[in-house]
C-alpha positions in Angstrom: 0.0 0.0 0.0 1.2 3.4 -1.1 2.0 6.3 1.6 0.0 9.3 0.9 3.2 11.1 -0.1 6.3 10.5 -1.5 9.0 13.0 -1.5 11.6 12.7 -4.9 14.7 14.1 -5.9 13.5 15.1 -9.6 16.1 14.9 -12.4 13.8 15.6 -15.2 11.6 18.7 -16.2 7.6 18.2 -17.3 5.4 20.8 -17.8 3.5 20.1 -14.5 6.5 21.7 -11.9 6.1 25.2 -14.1 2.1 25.0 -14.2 3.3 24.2 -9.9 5.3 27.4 -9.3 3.7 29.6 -12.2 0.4 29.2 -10.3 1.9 29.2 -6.7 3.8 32.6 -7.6 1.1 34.6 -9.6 -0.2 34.2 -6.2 2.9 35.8 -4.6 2.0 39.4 -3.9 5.9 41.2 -5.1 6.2 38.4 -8.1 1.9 38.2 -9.1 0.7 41.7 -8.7 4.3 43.8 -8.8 6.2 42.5 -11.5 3.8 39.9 -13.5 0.5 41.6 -13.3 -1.6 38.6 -13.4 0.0 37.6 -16.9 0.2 33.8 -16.7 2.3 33.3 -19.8 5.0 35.7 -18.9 5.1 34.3 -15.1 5.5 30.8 -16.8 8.7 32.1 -19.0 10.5 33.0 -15.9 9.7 29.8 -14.1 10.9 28.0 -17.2 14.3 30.0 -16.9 14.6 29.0 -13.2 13.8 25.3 -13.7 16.6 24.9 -16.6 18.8 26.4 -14.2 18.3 24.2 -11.4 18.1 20.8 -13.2 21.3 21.3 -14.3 22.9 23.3 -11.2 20.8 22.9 -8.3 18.7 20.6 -6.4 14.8 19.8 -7.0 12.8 17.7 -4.8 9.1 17.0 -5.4 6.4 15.5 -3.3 3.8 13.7 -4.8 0.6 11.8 -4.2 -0.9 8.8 -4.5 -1.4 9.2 -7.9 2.2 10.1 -8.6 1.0 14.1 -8.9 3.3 16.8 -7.7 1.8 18.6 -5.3 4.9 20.4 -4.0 7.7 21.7 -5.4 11.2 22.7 -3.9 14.4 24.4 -5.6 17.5 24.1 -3.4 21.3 25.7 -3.9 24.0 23.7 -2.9 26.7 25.2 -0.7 29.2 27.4 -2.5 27.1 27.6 -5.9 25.9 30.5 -7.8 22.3 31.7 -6.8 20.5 32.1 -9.5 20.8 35.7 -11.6 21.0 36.7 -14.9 24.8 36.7 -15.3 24.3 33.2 -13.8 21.7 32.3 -16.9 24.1 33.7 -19.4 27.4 32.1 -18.4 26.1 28.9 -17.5 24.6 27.6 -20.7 21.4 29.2 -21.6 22.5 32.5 -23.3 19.9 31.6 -26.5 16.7 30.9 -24.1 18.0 33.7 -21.3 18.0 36.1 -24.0 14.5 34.9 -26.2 12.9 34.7 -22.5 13.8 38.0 -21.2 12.4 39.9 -24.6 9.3 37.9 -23.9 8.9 38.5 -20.6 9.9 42.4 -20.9 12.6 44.4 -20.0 10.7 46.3 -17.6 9.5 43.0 -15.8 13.2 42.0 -16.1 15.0 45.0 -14.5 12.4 44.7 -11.5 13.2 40.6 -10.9 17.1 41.7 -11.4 16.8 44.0 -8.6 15.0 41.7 -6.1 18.4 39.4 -7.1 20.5 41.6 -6.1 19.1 42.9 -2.8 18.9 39.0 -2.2 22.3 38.3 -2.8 23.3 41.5 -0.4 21.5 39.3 2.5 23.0 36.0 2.0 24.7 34.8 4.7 29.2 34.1 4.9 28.8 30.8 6.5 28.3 27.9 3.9 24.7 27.2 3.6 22.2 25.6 1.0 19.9 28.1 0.3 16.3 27.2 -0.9 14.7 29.4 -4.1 11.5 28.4 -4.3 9.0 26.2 -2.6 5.5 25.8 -4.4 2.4 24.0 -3.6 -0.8 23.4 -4.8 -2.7 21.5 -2.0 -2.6 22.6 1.6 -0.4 21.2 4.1 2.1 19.9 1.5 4.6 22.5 1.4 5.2 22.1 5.4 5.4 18.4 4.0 8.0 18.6 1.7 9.7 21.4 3.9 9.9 19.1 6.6 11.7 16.0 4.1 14.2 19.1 3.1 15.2 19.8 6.4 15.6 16.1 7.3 18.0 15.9 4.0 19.5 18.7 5.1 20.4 17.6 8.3 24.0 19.1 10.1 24.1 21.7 7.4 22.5 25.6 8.0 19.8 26.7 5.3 18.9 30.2 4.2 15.6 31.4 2.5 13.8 34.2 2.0 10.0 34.8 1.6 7.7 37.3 -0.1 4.4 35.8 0.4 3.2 37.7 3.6 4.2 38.7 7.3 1.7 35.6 8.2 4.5 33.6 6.8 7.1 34.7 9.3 5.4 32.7 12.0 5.5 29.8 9.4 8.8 29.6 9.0 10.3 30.4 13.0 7.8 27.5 14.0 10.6 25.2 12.2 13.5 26.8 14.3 14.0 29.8 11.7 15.3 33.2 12.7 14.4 36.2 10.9 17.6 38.4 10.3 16.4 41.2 8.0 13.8 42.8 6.2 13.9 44.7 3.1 10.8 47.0 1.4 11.1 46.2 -2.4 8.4 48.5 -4.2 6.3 48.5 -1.4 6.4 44.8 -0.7 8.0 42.9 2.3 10.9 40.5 1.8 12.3 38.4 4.9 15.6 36.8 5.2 15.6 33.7 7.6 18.4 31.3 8.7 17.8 28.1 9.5 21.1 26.7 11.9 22.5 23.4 11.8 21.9 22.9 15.2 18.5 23.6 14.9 17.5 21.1 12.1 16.5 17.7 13.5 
């Protein structure tokens, strides 16, 4: 008998993890209202960018259901790598689709997510850390699910995230152990820096 969930380290790219994250992060106050403006298509361009980038560089784990959906989605850093950026996109392999993607998603559009980069990048912390991108879900409960699995994986190193969703969020994330060590106001829109410590995971 299958568990209700199963949490996989995905290697391959479909279609459902962008629907996953284009959907979650239209909903995302500073990435759906700001900078997309409801437009679906242009949201799922950028996702695109960001899953080519961690299939190749970064980590993806998944949780799925019973019937082998994905319900969550996760996109990890490894220590020492290069968080995701533009210059990251264009050294690394994808200079064709970096450049077609960021005439169809706008310059405008693209200036704004290039400058939420970059104030992320200026909060990053020295110590060696994975540092999660993105978590998505789609069905309630199941990012905390596949958050948890993460953190198990995870386990004797120090993660660092930051989320854009809403302030009822911070609470989310310091009932795992989390501190919040900044705050920055991008275009009117809060974005929290948390730390997860080793010690704290397990």
């Amino acid at each position: 008998m299958k568990t209700e969930f199963n949490c996989t380290h995905e290697t391959l790219l479909t279609q459902e993890m962008n629907d996953l994250l284009t959907d979650t992060f239209l909903r995302n106050p500073i990435f759906g209202d700001n900078i997309f403006g409801g437009d679906r298509g242009k949201m799922s361009l950028m996702i695109h960018l960001c899953l080519l980038y961690y299939s190749r560089y970064g980590i993806i784990y998944s949780l799925r259901d019973r019937n082998n959906r994905i319900v969550a989605l996760s996109l990890w850093d490894k220590p020492g790598a290069t968080p995701l950026d533009f210059g990251a996109l264009l050294t690394h392999g994808f200079f064709f689709v970096t450049i077609k993607s960021t005439l169809g998603i706008g310059l405008k559009r693209m200036k704004k997510l290039l400058n939420i980069m970059n104030i992320n990048e200026q909060h990053h912390i020295k110590e060696p850390h994975y540092y999660m991108f993105m978590l998505g879900s789609i069905k309630k409960g199941c990012g905390r699910i596949l958050f948890n699995d993460c953190l198990e994986r995870f386990k004797g190193h120090t993660l660092f995230w930051d989320s854009s969703v809403a302030k009822d969020n911070h609470a989310y994330y310091k009932s795992f152990g989390a501190e919040m060590i900044g705050e920055e106001i991008i275009d009117g829109y809060s974005n929290a820096y948390f730390v997860l410590k080793a010690a704290k995971i397990g």
